[in-house]
VEXTIKE-53095 format. One record per residue (C-alpha): residue in one letter; z, y, x; residue number from 0. Coordinates in nm, 2 decimals. Each point is the difference from the previous one (the first is absolute). Example, Ala and Ser with C-alpha at 12.3 -4.5 7.8 and 13.67 -1.06 7.14 Angstrom:
<nodes>
<"A",<0.78,-0.45,1.23>,0>
<"S",<-0.07,0.34,0.14>,1>
</nodes>
This chain:
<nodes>
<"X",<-0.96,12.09,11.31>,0>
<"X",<0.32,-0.10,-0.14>,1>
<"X",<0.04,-0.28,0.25>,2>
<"X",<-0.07,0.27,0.31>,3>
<"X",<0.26,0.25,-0.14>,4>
<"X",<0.30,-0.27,0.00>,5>
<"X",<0.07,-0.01,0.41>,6>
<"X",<0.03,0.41,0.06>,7>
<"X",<0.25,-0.03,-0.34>,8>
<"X",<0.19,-0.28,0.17>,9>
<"X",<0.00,0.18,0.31>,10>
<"X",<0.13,0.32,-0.18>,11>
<"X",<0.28,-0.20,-0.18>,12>
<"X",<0.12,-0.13,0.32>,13>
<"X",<0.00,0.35,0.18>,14>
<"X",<0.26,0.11,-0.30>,15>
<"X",<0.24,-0.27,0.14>,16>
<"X",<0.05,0.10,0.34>,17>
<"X",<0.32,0.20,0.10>,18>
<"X",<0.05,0.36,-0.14>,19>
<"X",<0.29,0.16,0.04>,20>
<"X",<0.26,-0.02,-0.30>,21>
<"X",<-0.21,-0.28,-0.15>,22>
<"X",<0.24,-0.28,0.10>,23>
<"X",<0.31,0.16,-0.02>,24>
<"X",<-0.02,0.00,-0.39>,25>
<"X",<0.34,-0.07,-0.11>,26>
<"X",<0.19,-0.04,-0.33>,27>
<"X",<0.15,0.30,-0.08>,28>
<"X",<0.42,0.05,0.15>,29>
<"X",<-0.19,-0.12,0.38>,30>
<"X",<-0.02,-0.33,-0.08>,31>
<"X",<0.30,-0.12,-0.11>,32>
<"X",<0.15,-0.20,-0.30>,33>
<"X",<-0.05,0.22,-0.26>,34>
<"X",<0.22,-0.20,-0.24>,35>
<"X",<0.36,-0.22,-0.07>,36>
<"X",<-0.08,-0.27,0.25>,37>
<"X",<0.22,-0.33,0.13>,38>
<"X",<0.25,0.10,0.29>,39>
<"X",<0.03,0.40,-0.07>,40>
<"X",<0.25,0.20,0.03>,41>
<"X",<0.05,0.36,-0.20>,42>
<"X",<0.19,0.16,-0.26>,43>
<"X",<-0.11,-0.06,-0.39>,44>
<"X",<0.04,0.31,-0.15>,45>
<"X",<-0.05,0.05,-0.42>,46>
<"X",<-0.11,0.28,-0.18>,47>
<"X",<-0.06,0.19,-0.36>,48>
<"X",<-0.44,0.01,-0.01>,49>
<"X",<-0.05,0.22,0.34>,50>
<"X",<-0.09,-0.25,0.23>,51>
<"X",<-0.16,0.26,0.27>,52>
<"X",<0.32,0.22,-0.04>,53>
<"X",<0.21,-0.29,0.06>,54>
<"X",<-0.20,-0.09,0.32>,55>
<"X",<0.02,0.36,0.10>,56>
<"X",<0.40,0.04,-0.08>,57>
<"X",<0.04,-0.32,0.22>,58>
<"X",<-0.13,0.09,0.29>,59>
<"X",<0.18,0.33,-0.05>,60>
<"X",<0.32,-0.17,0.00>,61>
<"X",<-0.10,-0.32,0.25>,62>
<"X",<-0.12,0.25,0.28>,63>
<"X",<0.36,0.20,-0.05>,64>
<"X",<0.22,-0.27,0.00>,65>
<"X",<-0.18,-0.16,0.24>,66>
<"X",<-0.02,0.21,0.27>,67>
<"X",<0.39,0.07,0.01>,68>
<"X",<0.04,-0.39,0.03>,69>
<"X",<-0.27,-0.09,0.22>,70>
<"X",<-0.16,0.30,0.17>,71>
<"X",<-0.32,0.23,-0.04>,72>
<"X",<-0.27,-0.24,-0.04>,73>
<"X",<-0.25,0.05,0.29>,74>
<"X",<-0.37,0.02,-0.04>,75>
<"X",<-0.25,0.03,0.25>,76>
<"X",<-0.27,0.23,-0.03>,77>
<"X",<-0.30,-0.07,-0.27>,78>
<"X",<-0.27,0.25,0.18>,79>
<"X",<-0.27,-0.17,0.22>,80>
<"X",<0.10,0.04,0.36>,81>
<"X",<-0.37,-0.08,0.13>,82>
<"X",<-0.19,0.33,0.07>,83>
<"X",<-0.34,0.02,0.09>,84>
<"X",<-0.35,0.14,-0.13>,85>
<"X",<-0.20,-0.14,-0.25>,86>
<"X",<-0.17,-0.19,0.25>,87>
<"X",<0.29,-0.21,0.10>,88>
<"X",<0.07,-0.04,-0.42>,89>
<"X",<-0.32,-0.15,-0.03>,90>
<"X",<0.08,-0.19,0.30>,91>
<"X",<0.10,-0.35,-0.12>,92>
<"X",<0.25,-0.09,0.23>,93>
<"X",<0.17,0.34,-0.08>,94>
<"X",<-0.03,-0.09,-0.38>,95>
<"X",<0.15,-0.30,0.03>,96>
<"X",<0.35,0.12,0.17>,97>
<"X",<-0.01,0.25,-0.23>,98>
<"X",<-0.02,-0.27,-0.25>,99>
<"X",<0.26,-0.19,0.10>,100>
<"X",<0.20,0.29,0.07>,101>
<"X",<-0.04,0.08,-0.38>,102>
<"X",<0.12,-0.40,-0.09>,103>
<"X",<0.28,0.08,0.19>,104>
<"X",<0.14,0.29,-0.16>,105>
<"X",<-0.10,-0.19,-0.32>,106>
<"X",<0.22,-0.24,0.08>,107>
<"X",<0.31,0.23,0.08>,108>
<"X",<-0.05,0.14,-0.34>,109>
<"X",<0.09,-0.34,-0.11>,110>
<"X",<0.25,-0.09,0.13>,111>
<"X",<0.19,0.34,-0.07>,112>
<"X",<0.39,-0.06,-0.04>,113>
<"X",<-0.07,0.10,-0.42>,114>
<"X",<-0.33,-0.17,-0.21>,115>
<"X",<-0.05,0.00,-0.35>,116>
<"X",<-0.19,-0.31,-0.09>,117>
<"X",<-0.08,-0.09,-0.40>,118>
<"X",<0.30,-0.18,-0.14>,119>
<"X",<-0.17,-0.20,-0.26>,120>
<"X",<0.16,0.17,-0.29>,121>
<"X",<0.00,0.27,-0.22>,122>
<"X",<0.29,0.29,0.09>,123>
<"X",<0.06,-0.18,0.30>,124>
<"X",<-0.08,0.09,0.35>,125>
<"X",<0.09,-0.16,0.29>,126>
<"X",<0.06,0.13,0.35>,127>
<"X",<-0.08,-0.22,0.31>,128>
<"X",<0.25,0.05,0.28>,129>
<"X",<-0.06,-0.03,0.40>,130>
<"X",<0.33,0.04,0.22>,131>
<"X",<0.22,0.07,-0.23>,132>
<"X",<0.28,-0.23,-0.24>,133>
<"X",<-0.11,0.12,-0.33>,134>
<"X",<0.43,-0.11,-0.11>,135>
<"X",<0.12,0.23,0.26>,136>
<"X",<-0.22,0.28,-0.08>,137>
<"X",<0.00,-0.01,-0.41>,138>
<"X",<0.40,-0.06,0.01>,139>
<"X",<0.03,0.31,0.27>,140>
<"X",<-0.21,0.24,-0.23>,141>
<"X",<0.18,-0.12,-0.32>,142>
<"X",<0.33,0.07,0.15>,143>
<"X",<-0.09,0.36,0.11>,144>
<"X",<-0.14,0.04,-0.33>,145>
<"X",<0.30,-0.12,-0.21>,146>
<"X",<0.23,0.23,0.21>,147>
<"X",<-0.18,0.32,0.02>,148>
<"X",<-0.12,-0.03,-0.38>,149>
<"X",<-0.33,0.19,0.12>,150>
<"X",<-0.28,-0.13,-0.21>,151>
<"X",<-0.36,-0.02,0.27>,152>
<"X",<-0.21,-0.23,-0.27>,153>
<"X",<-0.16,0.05,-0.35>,154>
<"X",<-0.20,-0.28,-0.02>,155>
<"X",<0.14,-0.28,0.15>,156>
<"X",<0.26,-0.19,-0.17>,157>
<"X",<0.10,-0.30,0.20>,158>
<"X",<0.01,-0.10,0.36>,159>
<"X",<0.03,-0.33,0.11>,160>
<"X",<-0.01,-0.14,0.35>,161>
<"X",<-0.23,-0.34,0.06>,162>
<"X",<0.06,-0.14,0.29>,163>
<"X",<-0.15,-0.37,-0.04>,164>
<"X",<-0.31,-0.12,-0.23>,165>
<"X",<-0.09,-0.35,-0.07>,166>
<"X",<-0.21,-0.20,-0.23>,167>
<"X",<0.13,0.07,-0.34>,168>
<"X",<0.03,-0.39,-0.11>,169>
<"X",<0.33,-0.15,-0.03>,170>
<"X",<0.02,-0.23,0.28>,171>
<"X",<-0.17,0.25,0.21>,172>
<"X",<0.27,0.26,-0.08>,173>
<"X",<0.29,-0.29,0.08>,174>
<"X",<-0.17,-0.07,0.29>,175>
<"X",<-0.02,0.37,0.13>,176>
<"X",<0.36,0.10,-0.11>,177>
<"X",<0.18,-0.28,0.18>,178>
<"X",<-0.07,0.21,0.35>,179>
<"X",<-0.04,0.32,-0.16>,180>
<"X",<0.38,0.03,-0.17>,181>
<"X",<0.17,-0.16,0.35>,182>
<"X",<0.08,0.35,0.12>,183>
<"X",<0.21,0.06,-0.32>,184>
<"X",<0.13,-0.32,-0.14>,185>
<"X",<0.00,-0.24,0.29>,186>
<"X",<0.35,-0.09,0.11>,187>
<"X",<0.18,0.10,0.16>,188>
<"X",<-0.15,0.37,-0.21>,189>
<"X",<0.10,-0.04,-0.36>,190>
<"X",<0.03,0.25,-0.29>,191>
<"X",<-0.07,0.07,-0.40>,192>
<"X",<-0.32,0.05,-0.13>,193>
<"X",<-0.23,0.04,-0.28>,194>
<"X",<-0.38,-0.05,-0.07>,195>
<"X",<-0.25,0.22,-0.15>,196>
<"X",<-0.31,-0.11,-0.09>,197>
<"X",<-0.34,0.12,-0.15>,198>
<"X",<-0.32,-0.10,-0.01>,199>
<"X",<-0.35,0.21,-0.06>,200>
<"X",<-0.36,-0.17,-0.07>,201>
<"X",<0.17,-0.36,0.05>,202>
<"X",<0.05,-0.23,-0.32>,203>
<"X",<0.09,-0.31,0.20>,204>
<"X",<0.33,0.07,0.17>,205>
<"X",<0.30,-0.03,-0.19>,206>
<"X",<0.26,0.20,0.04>,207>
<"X",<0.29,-0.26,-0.07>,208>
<"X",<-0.16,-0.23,0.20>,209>
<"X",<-0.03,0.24,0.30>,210>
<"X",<0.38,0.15,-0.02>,211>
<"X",<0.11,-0.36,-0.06>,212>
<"X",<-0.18,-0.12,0.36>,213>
<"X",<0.12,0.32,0.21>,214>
<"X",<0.33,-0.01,-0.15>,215>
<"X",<0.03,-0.36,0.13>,216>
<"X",<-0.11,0.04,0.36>,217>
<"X",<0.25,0.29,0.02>,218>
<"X",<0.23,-0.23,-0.09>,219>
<"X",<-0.08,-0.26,0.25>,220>
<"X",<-0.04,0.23,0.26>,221>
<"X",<0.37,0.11,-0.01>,222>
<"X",<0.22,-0.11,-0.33>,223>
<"X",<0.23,0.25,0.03>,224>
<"X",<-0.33,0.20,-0.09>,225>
<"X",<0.10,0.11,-0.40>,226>
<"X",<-0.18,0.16,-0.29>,227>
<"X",<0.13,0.33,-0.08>,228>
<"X",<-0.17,0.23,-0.31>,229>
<"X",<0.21,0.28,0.02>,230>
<"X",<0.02,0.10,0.33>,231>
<"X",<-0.15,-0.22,0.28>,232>
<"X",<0.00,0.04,0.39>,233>
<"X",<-0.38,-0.11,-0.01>,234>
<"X",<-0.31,0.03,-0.25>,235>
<"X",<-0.31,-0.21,0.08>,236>
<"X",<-0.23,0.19,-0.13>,237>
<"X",<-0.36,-0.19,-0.15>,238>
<"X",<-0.30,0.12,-0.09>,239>
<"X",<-0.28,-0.19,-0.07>,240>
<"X",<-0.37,0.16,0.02>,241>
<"X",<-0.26,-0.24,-0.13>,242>
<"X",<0.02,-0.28,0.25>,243>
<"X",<0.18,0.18,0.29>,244>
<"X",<0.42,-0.04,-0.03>,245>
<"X",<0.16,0.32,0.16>,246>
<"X",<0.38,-0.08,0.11>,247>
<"X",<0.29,0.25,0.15>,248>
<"X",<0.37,-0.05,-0.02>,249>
<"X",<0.17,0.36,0.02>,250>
<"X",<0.34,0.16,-0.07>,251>
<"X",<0.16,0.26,-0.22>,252>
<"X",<-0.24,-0.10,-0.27>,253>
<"X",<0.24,0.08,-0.30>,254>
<"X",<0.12,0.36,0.21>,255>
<"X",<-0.37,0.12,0.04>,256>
<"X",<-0.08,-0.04,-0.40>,257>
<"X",<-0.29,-0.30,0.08>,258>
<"X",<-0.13,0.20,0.30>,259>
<"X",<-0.13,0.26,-0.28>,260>
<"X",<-0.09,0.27,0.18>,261>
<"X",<0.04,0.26,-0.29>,262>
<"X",<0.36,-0.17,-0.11>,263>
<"X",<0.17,0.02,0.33>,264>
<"X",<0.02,0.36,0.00>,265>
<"X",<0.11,0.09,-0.32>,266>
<"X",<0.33,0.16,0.07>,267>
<"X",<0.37,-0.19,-0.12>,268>
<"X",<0.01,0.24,-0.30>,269>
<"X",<-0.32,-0.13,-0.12>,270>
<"X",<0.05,-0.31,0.04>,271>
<"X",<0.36,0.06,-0.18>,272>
<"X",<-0.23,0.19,-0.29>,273>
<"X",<-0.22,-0.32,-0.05>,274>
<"X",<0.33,-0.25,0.00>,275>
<"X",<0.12,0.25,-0.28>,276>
<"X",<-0.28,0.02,-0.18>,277>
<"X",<-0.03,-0.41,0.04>,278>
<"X",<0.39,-0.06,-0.12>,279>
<"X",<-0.11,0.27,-0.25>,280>
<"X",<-0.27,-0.15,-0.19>,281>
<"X",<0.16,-0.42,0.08>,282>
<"X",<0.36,0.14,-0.20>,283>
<"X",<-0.24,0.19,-0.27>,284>
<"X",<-0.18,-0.35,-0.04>,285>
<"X",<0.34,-0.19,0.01>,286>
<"X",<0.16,0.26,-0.28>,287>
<"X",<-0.37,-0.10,-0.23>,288>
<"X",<0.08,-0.37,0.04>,289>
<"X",<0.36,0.04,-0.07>,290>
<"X",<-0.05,0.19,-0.33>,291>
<"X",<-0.31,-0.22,-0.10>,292>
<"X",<0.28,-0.31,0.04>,293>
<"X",<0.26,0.21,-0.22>,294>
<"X",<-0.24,0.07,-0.29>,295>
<"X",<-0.10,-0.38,0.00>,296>
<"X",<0.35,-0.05,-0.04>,297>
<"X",<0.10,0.25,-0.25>,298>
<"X",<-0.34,-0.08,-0.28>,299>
<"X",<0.15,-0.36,-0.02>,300>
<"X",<0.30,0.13,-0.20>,301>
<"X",<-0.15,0.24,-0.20>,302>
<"X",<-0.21,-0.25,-0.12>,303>
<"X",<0.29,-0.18,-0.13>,304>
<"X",<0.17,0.28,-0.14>,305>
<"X",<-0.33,0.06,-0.17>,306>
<"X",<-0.02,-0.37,-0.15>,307>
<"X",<0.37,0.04,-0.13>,308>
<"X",<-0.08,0.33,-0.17>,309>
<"X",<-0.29,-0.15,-0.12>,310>
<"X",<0.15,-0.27,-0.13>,311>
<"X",<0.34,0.19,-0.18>,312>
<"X",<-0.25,0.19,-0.27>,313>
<"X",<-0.12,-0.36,-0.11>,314>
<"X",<0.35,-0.18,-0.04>,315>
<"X",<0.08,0.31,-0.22>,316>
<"X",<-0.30,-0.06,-0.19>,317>
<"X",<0.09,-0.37,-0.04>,318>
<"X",<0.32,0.14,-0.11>,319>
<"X",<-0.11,0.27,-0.29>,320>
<"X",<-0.25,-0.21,-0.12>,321>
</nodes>
């Protein structure tokens, strides 16, 4: 009996695989995409305090604004089905099929929208994937509004940093990548100052000296009238390392636009004057401690001798009674 029933359940098995509609167009979730940090992306790298979602939400908030003044209304084409038909010509499988690939297709739009979070690899991180558009261009022109107009549009996000190369995140990898990368910048005849900023999340075999050391040299070769400046450079290449995935960008008015901090750049001049006050403030209060510290070190050494000599007068006149 058992033997007879195993044909008609073989035969049922196969009639599940043949085509329904929907069944092959199971996707990932985002229409396909990369869902995550991957080699050869560009985006924005945007931190944040805990709200992740928020973050994602404020971002495309402020993407989509700043965006569309640069670069235009970003055009869609309709999602809705265009086939019409009865139920008849739905069950039809010819008809299920367009509509099928008609679905892939509009998948596939969704991906490749001009804004798409993907998972950065790190916690209070998010990183936004960029199609179209020079994530420098756009971060620097949404910074500089912000810093003039001092109008706060974030809570949640804190910094906003343009990335607009990735490579391996291994040392000769990175040299390898940067020598092309900085030529826009550094290469003669283009020169200027420069700093580099570097951090690194869910990565323990990168060394920071190691890496500033390497890029700070091919800089040099590319142009040496290229020179370090701390203070105030022309340039800051920016790094960020993500596990094994090196993000790189080299962008201006770093110092001016308080680290790209979203939340710093719009504090007004007499706040920022408030904070340098309070700073000088509590740095001369500490300096007046150490001074007086130093003076009372000074002052208990001769007291201790004039101590010793009183001490020592009673006994002579001791010696001298007795």
């Amino acid at each position: 009996m058992a033997a007879s029933e195993q044909p008609p359940a073989a035969m049922k098995r196969r009639h599940k695989a043949q085509y329904v509609p929907g069944q092959q167009a199971k996707r990932p979730r985002g229409g396909g995409g990369p869902r995550q940090l991957e080699l050869g992306m560009q985006g924005i790298l945007i931190t944040c305090n805990m709200n992740e979602r928020k973050c994602v939400g404020e971002a495309y908030s402020l993407l989509n604004e700043y965006g569309d003044l640069l670069y235009g209304p970003e055009k869609f084409t309709a999602q809705d089905g265009t086939l019409s038909g009865s139920e008849e010509e739905e069950d039809d499988v010819e008809a299920a099929l367009k509509k099928e690939v008609d679905q892939i297709r509009t998948s596939t739009e969704q991906k490749l929208r001009r804004f798409q979070s993907v998972e950065s690899g790190a916690n209070n991180v998010v990183f936004i994937r960029t199609l179209g558009v020079e994530p420098e261009k756009l971060v620097h022109h949404i910074l500089k509004d912000l810093h003039t107009t001092k109008k706060k549009k974030t809570r949640v996000i804190l910094r906003m940093l343009p990335i607009s190369g990735t490579c391996k995140a291994f040392v000769e990898d990175m040299k390898k990548y940067s020598q092309t990368f900085f030529e826009p910048w550094f290469k003669a005849p283009n020169k200027g100052t420069f700093q580099i900023v570097y951090k690194a999340r869910n990565n323990s075999h990168m060394s920071r000296e190691e890496v500033i050391k390497e890029l700070a040299g091919i800089v040099g070769s590319l142009n040496p009238e290229n020179k370090v400046d701390l203070n105030n450079p022309q340039y800051t290449i920016v790094v960020e390392i993500i596990k094994n995935v090196c993000c790189l960008s080299v962008v201006k008015d770093y110092v001016l636009f308080r680290k790209y901090n979203l939340q710093e750049v719009v504090k007004s001049n007499k706040e920022e004057l408030v904070q340098q006050n309070l700073l000088s403030a509590s740095q001369e209060e500490k300096l007046k401690e150490i001074k007086l510290a130093e003076e009372d070190s000074k002052e208990v050494k001769p007291e201790d001798k004039s101590q010793g000599e009183e001490e020592s007068k009673p006994n002579e006149s001791d010696n001298q009674q007795a």
